[in-house]
N, CA, C and O atoms as CSV, one atom per row, in Angstrom:
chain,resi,resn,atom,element,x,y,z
A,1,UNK,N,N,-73.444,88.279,20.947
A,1,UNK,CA,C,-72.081,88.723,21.179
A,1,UNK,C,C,-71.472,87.910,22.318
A,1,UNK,O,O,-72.084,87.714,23.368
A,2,UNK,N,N,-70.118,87.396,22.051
A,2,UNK,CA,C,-69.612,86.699,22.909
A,2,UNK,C,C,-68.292,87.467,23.973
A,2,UNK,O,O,-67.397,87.902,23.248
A,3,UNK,N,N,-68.103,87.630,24.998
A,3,UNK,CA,C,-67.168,88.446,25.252
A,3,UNK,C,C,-65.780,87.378,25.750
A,3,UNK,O,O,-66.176,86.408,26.396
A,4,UNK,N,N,-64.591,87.417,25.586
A,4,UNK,CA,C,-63.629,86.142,26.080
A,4,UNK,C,C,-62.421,87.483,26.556
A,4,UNK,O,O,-62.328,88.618,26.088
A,5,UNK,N,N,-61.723,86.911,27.489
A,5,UNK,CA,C,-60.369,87.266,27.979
A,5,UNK,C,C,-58.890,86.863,26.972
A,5,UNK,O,O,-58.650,85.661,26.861
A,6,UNK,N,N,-58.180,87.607,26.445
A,6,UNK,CA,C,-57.189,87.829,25.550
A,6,UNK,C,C,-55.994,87.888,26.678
A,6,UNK,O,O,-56.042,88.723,27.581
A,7,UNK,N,N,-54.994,87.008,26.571
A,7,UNK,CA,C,-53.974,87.432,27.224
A,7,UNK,C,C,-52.544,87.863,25.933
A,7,UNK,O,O,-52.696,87.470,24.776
A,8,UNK,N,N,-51.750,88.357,26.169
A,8,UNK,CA,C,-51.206,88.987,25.390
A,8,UNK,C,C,-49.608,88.968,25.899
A,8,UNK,O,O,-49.396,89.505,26.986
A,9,UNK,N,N,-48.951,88.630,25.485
A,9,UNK,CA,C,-47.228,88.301,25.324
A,9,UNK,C,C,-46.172,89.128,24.316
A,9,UNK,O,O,-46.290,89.470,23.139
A,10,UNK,N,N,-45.070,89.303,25.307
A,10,UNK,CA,C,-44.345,90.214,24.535
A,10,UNK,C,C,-42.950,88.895,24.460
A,10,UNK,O,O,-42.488,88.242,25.396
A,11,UNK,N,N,-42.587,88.864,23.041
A,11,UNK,CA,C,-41.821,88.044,22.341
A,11,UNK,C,C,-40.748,88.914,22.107
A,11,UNK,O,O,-40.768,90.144,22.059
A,12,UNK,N,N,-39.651,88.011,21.942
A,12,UNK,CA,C,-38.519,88.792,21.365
A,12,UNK,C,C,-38.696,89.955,20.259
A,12,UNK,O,O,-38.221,91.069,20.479
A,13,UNK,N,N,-39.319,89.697,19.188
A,13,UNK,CA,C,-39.370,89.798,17.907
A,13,UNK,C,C,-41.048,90.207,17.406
A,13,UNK,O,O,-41.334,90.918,16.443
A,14,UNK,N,N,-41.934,89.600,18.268
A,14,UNK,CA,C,-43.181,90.201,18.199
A,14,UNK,C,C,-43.917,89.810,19.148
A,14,UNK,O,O,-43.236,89.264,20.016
A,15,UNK,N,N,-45.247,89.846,19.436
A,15,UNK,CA,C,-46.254,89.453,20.358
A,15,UNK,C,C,-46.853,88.417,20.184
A,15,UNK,O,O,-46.706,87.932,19.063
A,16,UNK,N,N,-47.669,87.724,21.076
A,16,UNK,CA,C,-48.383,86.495,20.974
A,16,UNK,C,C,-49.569,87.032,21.591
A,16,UNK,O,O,-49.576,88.140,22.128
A,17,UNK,N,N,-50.691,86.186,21.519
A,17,UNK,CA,C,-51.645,86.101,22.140
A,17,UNK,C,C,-52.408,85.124,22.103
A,17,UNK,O,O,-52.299,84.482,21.058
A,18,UNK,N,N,-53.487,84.561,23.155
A,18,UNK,CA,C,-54.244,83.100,23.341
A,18,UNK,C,C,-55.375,83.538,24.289
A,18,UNK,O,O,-55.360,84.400,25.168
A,19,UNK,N,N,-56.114,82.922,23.983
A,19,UNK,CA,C,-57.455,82.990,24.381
A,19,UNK,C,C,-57.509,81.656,25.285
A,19,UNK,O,O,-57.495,80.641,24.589
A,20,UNK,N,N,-57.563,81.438,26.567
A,20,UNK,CA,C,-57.381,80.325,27.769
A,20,UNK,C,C,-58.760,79.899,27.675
A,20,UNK,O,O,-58.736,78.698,27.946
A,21,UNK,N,N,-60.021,80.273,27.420
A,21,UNK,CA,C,-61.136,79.513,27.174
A,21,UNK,C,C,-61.286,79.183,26.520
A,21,UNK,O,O,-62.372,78.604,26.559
A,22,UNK,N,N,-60.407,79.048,24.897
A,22,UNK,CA,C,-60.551,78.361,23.738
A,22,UNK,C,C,-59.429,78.153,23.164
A,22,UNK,O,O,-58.842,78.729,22.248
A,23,UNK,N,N,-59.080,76.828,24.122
A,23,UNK,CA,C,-57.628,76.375,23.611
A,23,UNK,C,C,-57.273,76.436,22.220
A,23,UNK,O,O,-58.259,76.233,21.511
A,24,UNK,N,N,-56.677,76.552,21.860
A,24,UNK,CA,C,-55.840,76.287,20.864
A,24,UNK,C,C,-55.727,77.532,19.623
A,24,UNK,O,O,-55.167,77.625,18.531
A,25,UNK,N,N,-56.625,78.429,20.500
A,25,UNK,CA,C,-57.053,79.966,19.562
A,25,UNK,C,C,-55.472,81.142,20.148
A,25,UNK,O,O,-55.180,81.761,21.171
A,26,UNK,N,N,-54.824,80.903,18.748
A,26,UNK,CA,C,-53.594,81.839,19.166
A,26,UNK,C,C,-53.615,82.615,17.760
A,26,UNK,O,O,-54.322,82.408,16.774
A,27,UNK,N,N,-52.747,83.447,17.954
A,27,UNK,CA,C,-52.458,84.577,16.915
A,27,UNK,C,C,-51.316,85.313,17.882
A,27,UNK,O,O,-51.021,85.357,19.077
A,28,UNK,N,N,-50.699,86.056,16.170
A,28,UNK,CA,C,-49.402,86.915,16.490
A,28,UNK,C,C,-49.493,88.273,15.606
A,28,UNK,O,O,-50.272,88.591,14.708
A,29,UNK,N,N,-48.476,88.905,16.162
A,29,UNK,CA,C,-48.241,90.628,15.448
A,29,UNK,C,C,-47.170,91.024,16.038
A,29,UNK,O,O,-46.519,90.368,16.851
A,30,UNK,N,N,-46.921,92.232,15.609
A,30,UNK,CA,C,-46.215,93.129,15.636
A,30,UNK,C,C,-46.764,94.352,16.755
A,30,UNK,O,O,-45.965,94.568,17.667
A,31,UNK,N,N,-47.978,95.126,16.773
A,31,UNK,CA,C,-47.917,95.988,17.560
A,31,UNK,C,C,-49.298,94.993,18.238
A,31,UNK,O,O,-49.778,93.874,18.056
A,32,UNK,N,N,-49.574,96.339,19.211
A,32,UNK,CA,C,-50.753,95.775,20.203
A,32,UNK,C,C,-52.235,95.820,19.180
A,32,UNK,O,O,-52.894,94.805,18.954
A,33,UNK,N,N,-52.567,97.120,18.666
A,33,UNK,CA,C,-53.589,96.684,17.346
A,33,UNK,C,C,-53.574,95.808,16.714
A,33,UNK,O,O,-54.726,95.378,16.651
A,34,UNK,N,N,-52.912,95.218,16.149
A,34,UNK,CA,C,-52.190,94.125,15.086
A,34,UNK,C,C,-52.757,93.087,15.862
A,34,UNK,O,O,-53.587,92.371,15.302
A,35,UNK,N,N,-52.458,92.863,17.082
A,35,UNK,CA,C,-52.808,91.023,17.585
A,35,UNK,C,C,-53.933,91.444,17.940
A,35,UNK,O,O,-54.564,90.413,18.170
A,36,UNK,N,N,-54.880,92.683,18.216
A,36,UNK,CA,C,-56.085,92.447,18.544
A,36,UNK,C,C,-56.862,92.482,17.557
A,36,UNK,O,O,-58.015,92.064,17.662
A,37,UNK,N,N,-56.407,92.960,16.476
A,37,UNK,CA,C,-57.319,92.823,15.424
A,37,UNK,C,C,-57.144,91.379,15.062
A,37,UNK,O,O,-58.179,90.825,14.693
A,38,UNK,N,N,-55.746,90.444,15.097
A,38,UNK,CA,C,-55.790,89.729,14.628
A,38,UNK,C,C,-56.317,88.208,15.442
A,38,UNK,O,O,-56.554,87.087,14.992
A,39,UNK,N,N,-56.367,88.855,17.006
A,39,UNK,CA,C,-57.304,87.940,17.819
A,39,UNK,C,C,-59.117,88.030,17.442
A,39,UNK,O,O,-59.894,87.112,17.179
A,40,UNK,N,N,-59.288,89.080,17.519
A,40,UNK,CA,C,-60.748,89.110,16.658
A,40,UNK,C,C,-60.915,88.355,15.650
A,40,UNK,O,O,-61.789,87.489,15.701
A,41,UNK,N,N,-60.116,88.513,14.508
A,41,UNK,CA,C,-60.660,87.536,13.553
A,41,UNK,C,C,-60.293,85.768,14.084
A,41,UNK,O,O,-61.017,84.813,13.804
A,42,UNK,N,N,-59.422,85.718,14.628
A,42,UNK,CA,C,-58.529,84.117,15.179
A,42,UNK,C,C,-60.267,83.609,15.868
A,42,UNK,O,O,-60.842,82.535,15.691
A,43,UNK,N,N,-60.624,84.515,16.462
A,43,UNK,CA,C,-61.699,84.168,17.826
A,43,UNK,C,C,-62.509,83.463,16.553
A,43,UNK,O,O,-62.367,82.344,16.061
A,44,UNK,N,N,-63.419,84.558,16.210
A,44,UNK,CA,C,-64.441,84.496,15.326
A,44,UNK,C,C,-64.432,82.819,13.850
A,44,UNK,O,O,-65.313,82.158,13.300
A,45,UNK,N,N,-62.852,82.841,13.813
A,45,UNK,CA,C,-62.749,80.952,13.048
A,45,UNK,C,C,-62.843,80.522,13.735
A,45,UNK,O,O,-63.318,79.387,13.705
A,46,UNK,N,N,-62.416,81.182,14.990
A,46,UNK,CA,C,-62.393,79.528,15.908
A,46,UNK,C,C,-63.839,79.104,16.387
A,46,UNK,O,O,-64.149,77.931,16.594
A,47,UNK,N,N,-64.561,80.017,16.517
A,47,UNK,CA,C,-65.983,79.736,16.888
A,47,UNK,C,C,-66.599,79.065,15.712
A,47,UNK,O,O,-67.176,77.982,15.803
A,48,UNK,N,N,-66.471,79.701,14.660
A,48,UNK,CA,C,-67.137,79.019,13.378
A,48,UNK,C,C,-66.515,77.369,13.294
A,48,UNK,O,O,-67.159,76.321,13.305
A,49,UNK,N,N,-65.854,77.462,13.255
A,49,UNK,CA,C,-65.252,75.615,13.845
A,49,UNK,C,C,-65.533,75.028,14.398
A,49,UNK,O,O,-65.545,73.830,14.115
A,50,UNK,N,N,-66.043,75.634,15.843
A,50,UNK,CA,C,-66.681,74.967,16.606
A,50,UNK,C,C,-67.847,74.355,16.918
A,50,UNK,O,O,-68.110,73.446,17.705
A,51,UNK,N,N,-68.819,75.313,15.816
A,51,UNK,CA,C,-70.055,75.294,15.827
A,51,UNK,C,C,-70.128,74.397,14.418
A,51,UNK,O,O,-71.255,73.967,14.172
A,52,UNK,N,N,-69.050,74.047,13.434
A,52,UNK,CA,C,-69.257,72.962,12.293
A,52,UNK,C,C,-68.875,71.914,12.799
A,52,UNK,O,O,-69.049,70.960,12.042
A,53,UNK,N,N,-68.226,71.550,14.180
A,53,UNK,CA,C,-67.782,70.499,14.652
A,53,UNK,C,C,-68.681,69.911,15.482
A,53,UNK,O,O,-68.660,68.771,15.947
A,54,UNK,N,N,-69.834,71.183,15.697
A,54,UNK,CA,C,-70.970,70.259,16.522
A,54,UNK,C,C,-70.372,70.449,17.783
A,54,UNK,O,O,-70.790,69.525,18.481
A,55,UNK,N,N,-69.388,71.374,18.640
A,55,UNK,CA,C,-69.028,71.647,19.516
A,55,UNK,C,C,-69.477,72.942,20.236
A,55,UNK,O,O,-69.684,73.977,19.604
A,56,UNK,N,N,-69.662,72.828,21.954
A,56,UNK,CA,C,-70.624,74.237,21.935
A,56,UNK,C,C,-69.247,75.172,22.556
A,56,UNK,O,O,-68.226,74.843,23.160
A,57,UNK,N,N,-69.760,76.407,22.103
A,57,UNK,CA,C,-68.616,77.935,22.779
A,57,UNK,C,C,-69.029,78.056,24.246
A,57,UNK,O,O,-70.076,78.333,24.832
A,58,UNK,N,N,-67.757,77.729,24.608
A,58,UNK,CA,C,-68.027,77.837,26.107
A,58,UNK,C,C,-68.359,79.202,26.587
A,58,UNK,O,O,-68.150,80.167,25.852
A,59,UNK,N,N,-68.815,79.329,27.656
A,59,UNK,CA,C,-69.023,80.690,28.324
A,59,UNK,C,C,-67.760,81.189,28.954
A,59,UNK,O,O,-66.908,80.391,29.346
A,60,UNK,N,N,-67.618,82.430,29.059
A,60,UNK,CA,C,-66.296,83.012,29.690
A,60,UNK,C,C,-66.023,82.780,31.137
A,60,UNK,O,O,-66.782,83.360,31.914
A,61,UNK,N,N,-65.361,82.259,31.490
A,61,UNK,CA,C,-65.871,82.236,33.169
A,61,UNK,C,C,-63.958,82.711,34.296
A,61,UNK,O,O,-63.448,82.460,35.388
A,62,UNK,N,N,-63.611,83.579,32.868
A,62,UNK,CA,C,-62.193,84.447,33.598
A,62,UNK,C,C,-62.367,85.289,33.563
A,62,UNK,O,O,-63.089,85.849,32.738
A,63,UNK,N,N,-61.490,86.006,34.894
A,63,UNK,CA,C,-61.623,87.804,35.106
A,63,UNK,C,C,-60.242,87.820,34.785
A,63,UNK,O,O,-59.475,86.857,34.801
A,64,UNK,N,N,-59.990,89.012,34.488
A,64,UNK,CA,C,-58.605,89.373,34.221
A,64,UNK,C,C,-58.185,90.373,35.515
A,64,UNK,O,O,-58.828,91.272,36.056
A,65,UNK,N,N,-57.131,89.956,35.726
A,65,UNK,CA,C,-56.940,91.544,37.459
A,65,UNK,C,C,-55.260,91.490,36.493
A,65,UNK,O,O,-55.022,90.633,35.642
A,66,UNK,N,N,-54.600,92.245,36.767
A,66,UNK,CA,C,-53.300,93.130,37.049
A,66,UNK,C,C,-52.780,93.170,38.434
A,66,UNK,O,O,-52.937,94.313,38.864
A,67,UNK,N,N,-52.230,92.402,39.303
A,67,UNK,CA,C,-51.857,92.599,40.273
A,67,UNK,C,C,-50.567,93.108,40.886
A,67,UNK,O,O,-49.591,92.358,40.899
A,68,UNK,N,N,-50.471,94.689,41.542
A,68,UNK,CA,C,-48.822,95.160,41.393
A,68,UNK,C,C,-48.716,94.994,42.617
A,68,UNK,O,O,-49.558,95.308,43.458
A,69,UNK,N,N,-47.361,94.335,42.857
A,69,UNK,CA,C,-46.647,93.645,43.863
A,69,UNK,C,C,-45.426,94.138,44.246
A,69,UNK,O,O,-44.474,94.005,43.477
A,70,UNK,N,N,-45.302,94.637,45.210
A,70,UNK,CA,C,-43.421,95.363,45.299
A,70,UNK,C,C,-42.337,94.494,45.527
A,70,UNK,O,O,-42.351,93.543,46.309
A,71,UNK,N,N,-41.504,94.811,44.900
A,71,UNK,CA,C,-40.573,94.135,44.673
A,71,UNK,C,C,-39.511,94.027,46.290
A,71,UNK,O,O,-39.064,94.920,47.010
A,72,UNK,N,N,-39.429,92.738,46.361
A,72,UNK,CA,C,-38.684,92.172,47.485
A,72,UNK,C,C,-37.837,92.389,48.074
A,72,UNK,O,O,-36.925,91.613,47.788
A,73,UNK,N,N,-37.444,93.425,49.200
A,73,UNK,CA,C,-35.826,93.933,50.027
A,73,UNK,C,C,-35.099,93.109,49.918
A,73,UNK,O,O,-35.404,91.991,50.333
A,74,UNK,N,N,-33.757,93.369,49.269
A,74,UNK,CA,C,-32.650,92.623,48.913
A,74,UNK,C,C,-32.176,92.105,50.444
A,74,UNK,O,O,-32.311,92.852,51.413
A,75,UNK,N,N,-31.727,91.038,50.543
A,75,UNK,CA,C,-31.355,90.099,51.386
A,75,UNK,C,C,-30.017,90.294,52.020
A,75,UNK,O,O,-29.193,90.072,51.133
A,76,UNK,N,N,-29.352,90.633,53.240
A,76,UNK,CA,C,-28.217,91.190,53.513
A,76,UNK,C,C,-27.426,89.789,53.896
A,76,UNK,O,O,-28.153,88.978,54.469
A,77,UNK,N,N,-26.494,89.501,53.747
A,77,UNK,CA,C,-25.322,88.249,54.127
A,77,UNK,C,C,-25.618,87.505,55.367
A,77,UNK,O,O,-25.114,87.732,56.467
A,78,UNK,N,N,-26.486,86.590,55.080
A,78,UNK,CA,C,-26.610,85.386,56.513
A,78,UNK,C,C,-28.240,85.257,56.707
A,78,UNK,O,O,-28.990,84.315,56.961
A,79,UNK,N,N,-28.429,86.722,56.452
A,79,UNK,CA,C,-29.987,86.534,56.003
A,79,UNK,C,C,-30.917,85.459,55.534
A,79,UNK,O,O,-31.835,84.880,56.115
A,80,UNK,N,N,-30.463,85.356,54.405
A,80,UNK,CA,C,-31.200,83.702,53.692
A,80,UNK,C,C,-30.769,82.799,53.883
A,80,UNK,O,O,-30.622,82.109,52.874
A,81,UNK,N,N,-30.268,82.160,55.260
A,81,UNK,CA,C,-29.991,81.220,55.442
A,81,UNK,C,C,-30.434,81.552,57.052
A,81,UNK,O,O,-29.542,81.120,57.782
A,82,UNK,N,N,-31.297,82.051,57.668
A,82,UNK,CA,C,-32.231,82.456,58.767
A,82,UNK,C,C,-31.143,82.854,59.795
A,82,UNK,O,O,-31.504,83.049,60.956
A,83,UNK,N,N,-29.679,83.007,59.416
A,83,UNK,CA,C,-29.225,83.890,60.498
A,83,UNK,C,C,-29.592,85.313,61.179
A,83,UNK,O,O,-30.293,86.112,60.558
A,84,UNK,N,N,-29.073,85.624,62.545
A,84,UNK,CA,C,-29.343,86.952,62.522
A,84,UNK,C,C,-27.981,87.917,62.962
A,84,UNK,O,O,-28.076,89.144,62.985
């Protein structure tokens, strides 16, 4: 079993998703099930490809974090330009 990091995009119109340790492994949908089911199977050709190409599956070597950041005090007139 191989485990990889899925990043996941919200599109106008639907979602994307790509796998950053195996370039070029993308897939799309409609809901969030949809691209993960449809990243599962995307993964799984892409490995089989890799391994008929005589190419080896790299190991995972990304963490995924979520980092929440507060949003920035609005700037009062003279401010951003280092007055005081």
């Amino acid at each position: 079993m191989r485990q990889f990091v899925i990043l996941i995009e919200n599109g106008p119109e639907n979602l994307s998703a790509y796998v950053p340790s195996l370039p070029g492994c993308i897939t799309t949908g409609k809901t969030r099930e949809e691209i993960i089911a449809n990243m599962y199977e995307a993964i799984q050709l892409h490995m089989e490809g890799m391994i008929e190409d005589g190419e080896a599956i790299p190991d995972e070597d990304l963490e995924a974090v979520t980092l929440v950041v507060p949003e920035p005090a609005p700037q009062m007139a003279g401010q951003a330009n280092g007055e005081h």
